[in-house]
N, C-alpha and C positions, 0 to 999 in steps of 0.2 A: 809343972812337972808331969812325964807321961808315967801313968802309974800303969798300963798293960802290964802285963807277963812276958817276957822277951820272948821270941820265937824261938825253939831249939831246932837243928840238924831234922830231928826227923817233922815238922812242920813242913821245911823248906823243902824235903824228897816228896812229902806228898802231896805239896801246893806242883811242882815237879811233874810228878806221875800224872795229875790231873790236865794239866796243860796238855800234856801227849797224848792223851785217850782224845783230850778235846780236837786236839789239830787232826787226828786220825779219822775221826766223826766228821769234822768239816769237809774233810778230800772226801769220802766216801758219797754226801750230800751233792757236794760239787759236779762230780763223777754222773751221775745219775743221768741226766735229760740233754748229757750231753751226748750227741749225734758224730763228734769225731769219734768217739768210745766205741768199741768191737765189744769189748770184753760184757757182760751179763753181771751187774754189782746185786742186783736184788731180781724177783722173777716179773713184780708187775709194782703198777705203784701202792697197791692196800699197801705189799711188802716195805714199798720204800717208804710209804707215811708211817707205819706202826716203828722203823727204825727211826723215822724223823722225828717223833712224837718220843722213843725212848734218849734221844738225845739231848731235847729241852728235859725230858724229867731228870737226867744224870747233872746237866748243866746247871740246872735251880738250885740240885742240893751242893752241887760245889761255890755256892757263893760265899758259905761262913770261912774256907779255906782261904779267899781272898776278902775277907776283912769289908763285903759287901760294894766290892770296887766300883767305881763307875763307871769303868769299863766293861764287867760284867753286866751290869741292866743294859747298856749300851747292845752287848752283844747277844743277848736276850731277847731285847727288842727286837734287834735286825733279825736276828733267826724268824722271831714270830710272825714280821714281814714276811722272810722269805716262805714261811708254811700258808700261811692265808692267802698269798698268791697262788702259791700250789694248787692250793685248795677252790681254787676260784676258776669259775666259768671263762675265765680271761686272761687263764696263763698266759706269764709272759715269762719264755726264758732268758730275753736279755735281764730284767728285772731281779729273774728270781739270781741270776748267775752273779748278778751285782753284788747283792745282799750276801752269797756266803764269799764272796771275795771280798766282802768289805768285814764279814766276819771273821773270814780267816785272820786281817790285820790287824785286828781289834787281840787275836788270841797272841799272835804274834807278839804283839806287845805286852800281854800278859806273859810270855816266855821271859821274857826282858827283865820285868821287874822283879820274877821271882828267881831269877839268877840263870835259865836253862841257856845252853850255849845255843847258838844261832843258826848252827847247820841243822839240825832237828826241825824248825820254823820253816825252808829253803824251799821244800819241798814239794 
């Protein structure tokens, strides 16, 4: 017998809200090192690691939100990939661009389970 505490309405909007800050973080990372991009997302990379670095820290603490999922370590993991690449004498942007595309899907699917509709994901 599962003896949890059922989840109420407001659980589910802020398992919700979480995913959307997360998918927003993913495109911005994305965005970054890539060469079709005009537009200026951050001014140099210190900027873009201290964003990348406050992203794993937002991401860690949303795992009690998803019940420790394993798709979250999953998607923990790969980020940490994609920063230690970053970080390495032997950037590689195919590599690093794999990692938060394989992130993005990972979040993707945490949309899913926590009910958010699928045009929000699309993006």
């Amino acid at each position: 017998r599962d003896r949890s505490p059922s989840r109420g309405l407001g659980d589910v909007y802020k398992r919700q809200e979480a995913v959307r800050a997360m998918h927003g973080d993913i495109h911005k990372l994305l965005l970054y090192k890539d060469k079709t991009i005009e537009e200026k997302i951050f001014e140099d990379d210190e900027a873009f690691l201290i964003f990348f670095e406050n992203v794993m820290f937002k991401l860690g603490g949303t795992k009690t939100l998803f019940n420790d999922n394993g798709l979250m370590v999953t998607l923990m993991a790969t980020l940490q990939g994609a920063m230690d690449n970053f970080k390495s004498d032997h950037f590689s942007y195919k590599k690093f661009r794999r990692a938060i595309l394989d992130s993005h899907g990972y979040i993707k699917q945490m949309f899913e389970e926590v009910g958010c509709d699928d045009e929000s994901t699309n993006s």
